[in-house]
Each structure stands twice: as structure tokens, then as C-alpha cells.
N, C-alpha and C positions, 0 to 999 in steps of 0.2 A: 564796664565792669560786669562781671559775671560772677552766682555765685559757687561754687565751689563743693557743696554738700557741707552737710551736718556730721559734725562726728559725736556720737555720746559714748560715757565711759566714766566710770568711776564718780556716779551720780552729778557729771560735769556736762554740759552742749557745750560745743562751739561750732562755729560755723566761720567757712574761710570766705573766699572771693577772689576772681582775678581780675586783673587789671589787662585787657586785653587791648592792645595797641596796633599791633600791626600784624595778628593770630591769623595763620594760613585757617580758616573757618570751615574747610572741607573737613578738616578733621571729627568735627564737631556731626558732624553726617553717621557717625557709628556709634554714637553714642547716644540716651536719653539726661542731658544734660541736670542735675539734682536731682534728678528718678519726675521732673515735669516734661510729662507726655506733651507734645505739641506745643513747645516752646521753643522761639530759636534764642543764636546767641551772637551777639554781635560786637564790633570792635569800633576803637576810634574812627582808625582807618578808613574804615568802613562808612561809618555815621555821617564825615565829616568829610566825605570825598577828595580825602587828602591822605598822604603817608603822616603817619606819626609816631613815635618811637616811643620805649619807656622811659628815656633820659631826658626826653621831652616833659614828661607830665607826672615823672615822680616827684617832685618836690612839691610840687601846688598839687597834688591829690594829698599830699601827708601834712602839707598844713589844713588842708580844706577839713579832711579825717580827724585830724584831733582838735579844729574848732567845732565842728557838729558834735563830738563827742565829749569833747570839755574830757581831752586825754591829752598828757605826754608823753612821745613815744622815748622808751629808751633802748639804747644801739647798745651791744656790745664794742668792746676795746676790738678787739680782731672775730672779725665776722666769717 
């Protein structure tokens, strides 16, 4: 997971984050990732000397997410 940056706006933060699984990370080379100088950013993939996908680790990141957060997510009918 990486995060994303902060958006403010109409007296609101929020702040995103990605779920990076199998992210081509050169990309990552043009950019100052959250505006943090001299931080890199890293992938499952990567971590865990393995391929891994997002179909792999979305559902147990979305339970994991709203048991840390004591959340329930809810899905639109047509996404």
C-alpha cells in the first residue's frame, strides 16, 4: 500500500492510498510520491518475491480495512 496524497476542500481532508500489487514501479521514478522527498514506494510483488495480483488480495485487504476501522463498506447496485 501506498498513499495517495491528501485532497482538502470544502473544510473536508481526505486522504487516498493504493493498493499496489504487481505496479510497473519505474513509474514511480518521475514523481515525489505524496510531495515525500526521499521515500520510495513499493508493491506486493515486490515485497514478497512473488507475482501478485489485485484479485489476489482484494477481499482480505477489505476485510482487514473495516475490521481495523470498525467500518462497513458499502458497494453501489451497478459500479
Amino acid at each position: 500500500l501506498a498513499p495517495t496524497g491528501v485532497h482538502c476542500g470544502h473544510y473536508i481532508t481526505s486522504h487516498g492510498l493504493a493498493l499496489n500489487c504487481c505496479t510497473d514501479l519505474s513509474w514511480f521514478d518521475h514523481i515525489v510520491p505524496c510531495g515525500l522527498e526521499g521515500k520510495g514506494v513499493t508493491s506486493l510483488s515486490h515485497e514478497l518475491g512473488q507475482h501478485v495480483t489485485v484479485d489476489e488480495v482484494l477481499q482480505p485487504f477489505l476485510d482487514s480495512f473495516q475490521e481495523v476501522f470498525d467500518c462497513t463498506f458499502v458497494f453501489p447496485e451497478d459500479p
